[in-house]
Residue, then its C-alpha position, 0 to 999 in steps of 0.5 A: x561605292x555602294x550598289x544601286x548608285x551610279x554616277x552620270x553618263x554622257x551620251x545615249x547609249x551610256x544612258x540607256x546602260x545606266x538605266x539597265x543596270x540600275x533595273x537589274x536587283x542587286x546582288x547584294x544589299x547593305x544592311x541584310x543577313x549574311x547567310x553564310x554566317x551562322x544559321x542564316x546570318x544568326x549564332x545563338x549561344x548558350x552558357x550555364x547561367x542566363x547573360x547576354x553579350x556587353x561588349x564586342x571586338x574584332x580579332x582578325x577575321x575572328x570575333x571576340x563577344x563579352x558579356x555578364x551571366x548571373x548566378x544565384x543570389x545576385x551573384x553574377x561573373x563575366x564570360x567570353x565567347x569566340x566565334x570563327x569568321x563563319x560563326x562557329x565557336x572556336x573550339x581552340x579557346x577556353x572550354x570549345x569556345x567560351x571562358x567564364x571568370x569570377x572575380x572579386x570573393x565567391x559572392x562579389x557581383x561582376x560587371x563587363x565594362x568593354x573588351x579588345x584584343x592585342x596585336x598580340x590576341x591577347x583579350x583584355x576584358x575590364x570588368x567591375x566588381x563589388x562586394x562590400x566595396x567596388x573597384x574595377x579589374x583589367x583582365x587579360x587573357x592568353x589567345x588560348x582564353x587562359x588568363x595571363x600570368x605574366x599580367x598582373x597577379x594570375x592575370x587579373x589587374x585590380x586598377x588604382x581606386x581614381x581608375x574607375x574604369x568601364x571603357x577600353x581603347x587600344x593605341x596604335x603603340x599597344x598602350x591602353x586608354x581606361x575610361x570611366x564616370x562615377x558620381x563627381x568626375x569623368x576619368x581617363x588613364x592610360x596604362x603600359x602594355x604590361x598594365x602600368x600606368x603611364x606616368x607621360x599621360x596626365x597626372x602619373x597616368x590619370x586624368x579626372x575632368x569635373x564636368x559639374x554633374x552631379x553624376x556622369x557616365x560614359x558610354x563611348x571613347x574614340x581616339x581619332x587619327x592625330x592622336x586626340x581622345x574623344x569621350x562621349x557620356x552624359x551628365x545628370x544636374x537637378x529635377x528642380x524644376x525639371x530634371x535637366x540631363x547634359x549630352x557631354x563630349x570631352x576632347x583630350x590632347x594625345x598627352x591628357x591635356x584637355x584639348x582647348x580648341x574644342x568646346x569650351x575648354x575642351x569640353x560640349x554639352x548640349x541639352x537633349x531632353x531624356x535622350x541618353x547617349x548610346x553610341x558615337x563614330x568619327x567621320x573622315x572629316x573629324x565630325x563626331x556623330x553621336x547616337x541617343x535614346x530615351x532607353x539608356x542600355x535597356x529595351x522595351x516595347x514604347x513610342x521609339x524615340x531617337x536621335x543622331x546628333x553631329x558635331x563639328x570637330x571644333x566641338x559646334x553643333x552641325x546645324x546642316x545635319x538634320x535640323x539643327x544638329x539632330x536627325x530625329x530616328x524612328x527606325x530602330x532604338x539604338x544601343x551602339x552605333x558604328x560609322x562606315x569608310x564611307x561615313x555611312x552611319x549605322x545603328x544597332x538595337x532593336x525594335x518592337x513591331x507588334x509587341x515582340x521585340x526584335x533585333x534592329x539595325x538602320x542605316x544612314x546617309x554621311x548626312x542623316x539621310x535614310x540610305x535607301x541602299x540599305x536593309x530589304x529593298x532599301x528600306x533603310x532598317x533590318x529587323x531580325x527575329x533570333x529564336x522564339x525569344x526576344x533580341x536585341x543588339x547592345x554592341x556593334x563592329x565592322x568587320x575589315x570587309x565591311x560587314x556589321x557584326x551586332x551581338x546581344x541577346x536573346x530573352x525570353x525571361x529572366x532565367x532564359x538569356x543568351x547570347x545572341x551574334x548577327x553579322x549583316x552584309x555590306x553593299 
């Protein structure tokens, strides 16, 4: 239960009791700085060439930040950082704290796609390289940040071409889901522990589904508790005469089959104007909530034009969410967004009040209420300055305890980005 929400009591005395605590401030609201992390609830981290963090994922009560630093010419790598639960870098992995890998030839341009950690703390980073041509690696590294020479060659996997892998999500039974889009299909592979693909899953390991765009992207994947797969993307169809962009959800059966009780044949796709997808959660109940923004990944300063939509795990719309299934957002521009174990919504990105853009984070009722238990005074939304630059959230997680952690980055120009970790409290 959150603070400030009491339920009713019978009798004058318990009333009067009631009204006393709900007049007291809490100890703690949702959704402000943790102060004991970091410098005031803000880590800013540096590496020798401008970048900033993709992708976010928790290991134990420690937290595994990636993300893409450039170099000269366009040539860019993938680096990682690993933070202590106090927010401190973690002086045991990699270079007191940090790795950064380049892949592919010394001119090839890196990518991140996603990042998790084993059971075993092991990090697998996929990453997305190109030079003259383009194909898409698993990384993984030893929990001390060395890559894994016992996992592919010297640690580095380079995945069959119909992989063409940007999200990661990890089974209970340590197996791993590879999901991506390119200018035909979406795909899904599952792959062995040891990187090999799983040849119960699909068609030898893969899946590839036509949703009929002429390119479709994925931004999110969530397994939910029987063992089906959720993959949230969009799909692109003309601009004649107006361009028309499809949010797509795919729901596949545990075995790669396409799960024929949601949607139509195991897939939704619903108009949503120039609103792209950034960001999806499961509620308790099975309703899929899905954040979109006109930003697409991007930030800048313009009218913040968002929405939360949900959907019945059947695949319908759920016209009591909102109007019609669409919560319309205002609040922050979202770039992920993560749902709490009282189905409470959040969403992490940025905002840009009086030109400056800062990190942002907003919170919602299970409903698409704004939750007026969250944020300074139950404003519903944070926004948080890092540095004298601007910031912004690309990723969310939440932590066991229930804090939101939102990394990012901080930019000032171009030549001037780091990475940027916030950790905000729960109720």
């Amino acid at each position: 239960m959150r603070t400030g929400r009491a339920s009713r009591l019978a009798g004058a005395a318990a009333l009067v009791t009631a009204l006393l605590v709900q007049a007291r401030p809490a100890m703690a609201d949702a959704g402000v700085l943790d102060s004991r992390f970091g410098t005031h609830g803000r880590v800013v981290t540096h590496f020798p060439r401008p970048g900033a963090a993709e992708a976010v994922a928790l290991d134990g009560s420690r937290i595994v930040v990636a993300g893409t630093i450039a170099g000269t010419s366009g040539i860019s790598s993938v680096a990682l950082a690993r933070y202590l639960a106090s927010g401190a870098l973690d002086r045991s992995f990699g270079d007191a704290g940090k790795v950064v890998t380049h892949v592919g030839g010394k001119n090839s341009i890196n990518f991140v796609g996603d990042v998790a950690v084993t059971r075993g703390r092991r990090v697998l980073l996929m990453v997305f390289s190109s030079l003259r041509t383009s194909h898409s690696l698993l990384l993984r590294y030893l929990p001390d940040g060395t890559l894994d020479p016992g996992f592919g060659t010297g640690g580095k996997l380079r995945l069959d071409p119909m992989v063409f892998g940007g999200l990661l999500a990890l089974l209970p039974d340590g197996r791993i889901l590879v999901v991506g889009g390119d200018s035909a299909d979406i795909s899904v592979a599952r792959l062995m522990p040891d990187g090999e693909l799983d040849q119960s899953f699909g068609s030898g390991g893969v899946v590839t589904t036509d949703v009929g765009g002429l390119q479709n992207f994925v931004d999110d994947v969530e397994v939910q508790p029987n063992g089906r797969i959720v993959v949230t993307g969009f799909s692109y169809f003309h601009c004649k005469p107006a361009c028309k962009d499809m949010l797509t959800l795919i729901r596949y059966l545990p075995d790669g089959d396409l799960d024929g009780h949601f949607g139509t044949g195991g897939s939704v796709q619903v108009t949503a104007g120039d609103q792209f997808p950034d960001g999806a959660g499961l509620q308790s109940n099975g309703e899929i909530v899905v954040a979109t923004s006109r930003s697409f990944g991007t930030f800048g300063c313009g009218t913040t034009d968002a929405a939360l939509f949900r959907f019945h795990p059947n695949g319908d719309l759920d016209t009591s969410f909102g109007r019609r299934g669409q919560v319309h957002v205002s609040s922050t521009d979202p770039h992920d967004l993560v749902v709490e174990p009282d189905d409470h919504i959040v969403i992490a990105g940025f905002q840009c009040p009086d030109r400056r853009i800062l990190l942002s984070v907003s919170g919602f009722t299970e409903d698409g209420e704004v939750d007026g238990a969250f944020g300074p005074h139950g404003t519903g939304t944070t926004t948080v300055p890092v540095g004298p630059s601007n910031a912004s959230a690309n990723v969310a997680a939440l932590q066991r305890d229930g804090k939101v952690v939102a990394a990012g980055g901080t930019y000032r120009d171009l030549f001037t980005r780091n990475f940027a970790l916030v950790r905000f409290l729960k109720a």
